[in-house]
C-alpha positions, 0 to 999 in steps of 0.5 A: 890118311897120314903120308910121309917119309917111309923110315929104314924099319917100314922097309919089310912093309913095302917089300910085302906090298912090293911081292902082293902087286907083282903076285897079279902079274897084271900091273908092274913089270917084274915077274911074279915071285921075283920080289926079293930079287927085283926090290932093291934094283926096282924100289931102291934106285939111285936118288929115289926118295919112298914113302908111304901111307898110314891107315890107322896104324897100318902101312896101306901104300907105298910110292917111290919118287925119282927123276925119271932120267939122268942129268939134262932129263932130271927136271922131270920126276917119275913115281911108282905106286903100290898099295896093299890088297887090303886097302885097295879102292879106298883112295890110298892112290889117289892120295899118293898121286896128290902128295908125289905131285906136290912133293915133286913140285917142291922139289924142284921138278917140272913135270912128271912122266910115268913110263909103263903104265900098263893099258889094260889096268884101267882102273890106274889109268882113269885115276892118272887121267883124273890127276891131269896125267894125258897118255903121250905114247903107246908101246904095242905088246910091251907088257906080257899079262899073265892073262891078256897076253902081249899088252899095250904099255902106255906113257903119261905125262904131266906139267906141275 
């Protein structure tokens, strides 16, 4: 698997990636269907840095890095990943995970907080957990799942 800096022309592969995952309504917080409304405010924030992961010659995944605020909270980096349904459960995540958390050493950050990680998607959260992530807070009923109803919002956070 090849990770790197994604390039203005893979822009419509991660936009595609981007609409799959918030089709499930399960796991980001835009509504299904609002993918090309939400993308730029959501995916092209401000001092976000993309990339994305090769499968052969195919775009499997995709994850932003970013601080996860503003001036004295800029030493903390935030990351979201998306990874296409065809490639789901062959470890693009993990890998992402591993390369943002290196990239965001690099860079300069300290830690890395993920902040609406949603509590049902166990399968994200055992993963996180195995990249040292530890949950530092819950958000009762933040997250409306399209079929669990009000769910739980979980905080995660880790030093580099």
């Amino acid at each position: 698997m090849e990770i790197r800096t994604a390039s203005e022309s893979d822009m419509p592969a991660v936009r595609e990636i981007f609409a799959a995952a918030l089709a499930g309504g399960d796991a980001l917080a835009p509504a299904p269907g609002t993918a090309d409304a939400t993308f730029e405010a959501y995916w092209q924030t401000a001092g976000a840095r993309t990339f994305v992961a090769l499968l052969g010659r195919e775009i499997a995944g995709a994850y932003l890095l970013r601080p996860n605020a503003l001036g004295l909270g800029d030493h903390v980096a935030n990351a979201g990943y998306i990874v296409a349904p065809a490639f789901r459960g062959r470890g693009v995540a993990s890998a992402m995970c591993a390369h943002s958390l290196d990239t965001a050493r690099a860079a300069g950050f300290r830690a890395m907080q993920f902040n609406y990680v949603v509590a049902s998607n166990e399968v994200a959260v055992r993963l996180w957990e195995r990249h040292g992530f530890a949950i530092v807070g819950r958000v009762p009923g933040a997250f409306r799942h399209a079929s669990l109803g009000a769910s739980d919002v979980l905080i995660m956070h880790r030093f580099l």
